[in-house]
N, C-alpha and C positions, 0 to 999 in steps of 0.2 A: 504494500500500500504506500503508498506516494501523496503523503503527507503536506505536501505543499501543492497539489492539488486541490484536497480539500480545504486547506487555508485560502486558497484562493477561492473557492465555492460558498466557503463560509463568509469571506468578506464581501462576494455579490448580493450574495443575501442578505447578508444582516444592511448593506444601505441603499437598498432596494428598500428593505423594511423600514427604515431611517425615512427614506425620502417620501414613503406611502403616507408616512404619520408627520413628516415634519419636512416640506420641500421648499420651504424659506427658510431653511436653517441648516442649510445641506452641509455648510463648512462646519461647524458645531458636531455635527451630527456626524461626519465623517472623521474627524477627529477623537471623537469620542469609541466609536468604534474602531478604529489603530491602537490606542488608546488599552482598549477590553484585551482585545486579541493579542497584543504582544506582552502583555499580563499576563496570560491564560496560555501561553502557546505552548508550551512548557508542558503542562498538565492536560491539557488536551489532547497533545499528540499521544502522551504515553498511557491516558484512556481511551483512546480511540483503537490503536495498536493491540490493548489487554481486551478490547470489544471485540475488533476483528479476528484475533487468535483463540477465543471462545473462554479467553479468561475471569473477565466478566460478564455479568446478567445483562441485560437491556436497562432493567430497575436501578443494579447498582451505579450505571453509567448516566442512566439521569439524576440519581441523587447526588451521585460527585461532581457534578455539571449545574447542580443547580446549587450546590455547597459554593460556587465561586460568585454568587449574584452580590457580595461586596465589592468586588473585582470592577462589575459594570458601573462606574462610576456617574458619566455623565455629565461632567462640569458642565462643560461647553452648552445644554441643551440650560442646565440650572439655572448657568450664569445669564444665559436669552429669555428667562423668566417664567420656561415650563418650569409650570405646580409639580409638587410632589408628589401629587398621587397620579398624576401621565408620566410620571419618572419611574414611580412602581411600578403602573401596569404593563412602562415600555421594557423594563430589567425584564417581566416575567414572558415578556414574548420574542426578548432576545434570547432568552436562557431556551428558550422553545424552537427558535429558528436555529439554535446552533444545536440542539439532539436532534432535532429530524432530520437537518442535514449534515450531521454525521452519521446516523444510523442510513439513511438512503446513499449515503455513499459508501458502508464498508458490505451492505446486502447488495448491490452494485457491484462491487468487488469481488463479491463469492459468487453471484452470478456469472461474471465474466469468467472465471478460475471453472466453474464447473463446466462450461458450456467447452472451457478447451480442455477439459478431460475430457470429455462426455467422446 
């Protein structure tokens, strides 16, 4: 698995997600999410990796995944004067954007693996 791959998938997503919710504030918003992810990249790869090798559950990798929503910081969105609680509900649908596109991308990856054994 190729890990910078899905860092790169991950970051289409999550400011695709940014700009759905906040497309006046793209530079905020984009910053903030570089911001997340080079925090978390660390810890991501090497749970995504123990996902794909069957080391952990699906469960345990969202709860370690959701364990980093300190991580999501979000000045930049703060400091432009989104409320606190569009800062909550954004941490919890980022923490969401990035398990489903990990998980769709290492079942992506055993599908490719399988179909060239097959």
């Amino acid at each position: 698995m190729d890990f910078k791959d899905l860092l790169k998938e991950l970051k289409g997503n999550l400011l695709s997600l940014m700009g759905s919710k906040f497309d006046d504030l793209k530079d905020e918003s984009k910053k903030d999410v570089q911001d997340f992810l080079k925090a978390s990249k660390a810890k991501l790869e090497r749970w995504t990796t123990l996902l794909a090798e069957g080391n952990i559950t699906l469960d345990d990798y969202k709860w370690l995944v959701e364990s980093q929503k300190d991580l999501v910081v979000l000045q930049g969105l703060y400091a432009a004067g989104v409320s606190k609680i569009k800062l909550g509900h954004l941490k919890n649908s980022i923490l969401d954007t990035v398990i489903n596109t990990a998980i769709g991308f290492v079942k992506e990856k055993e599908d490719g693996n399988n179909e060239a054994n097959a």
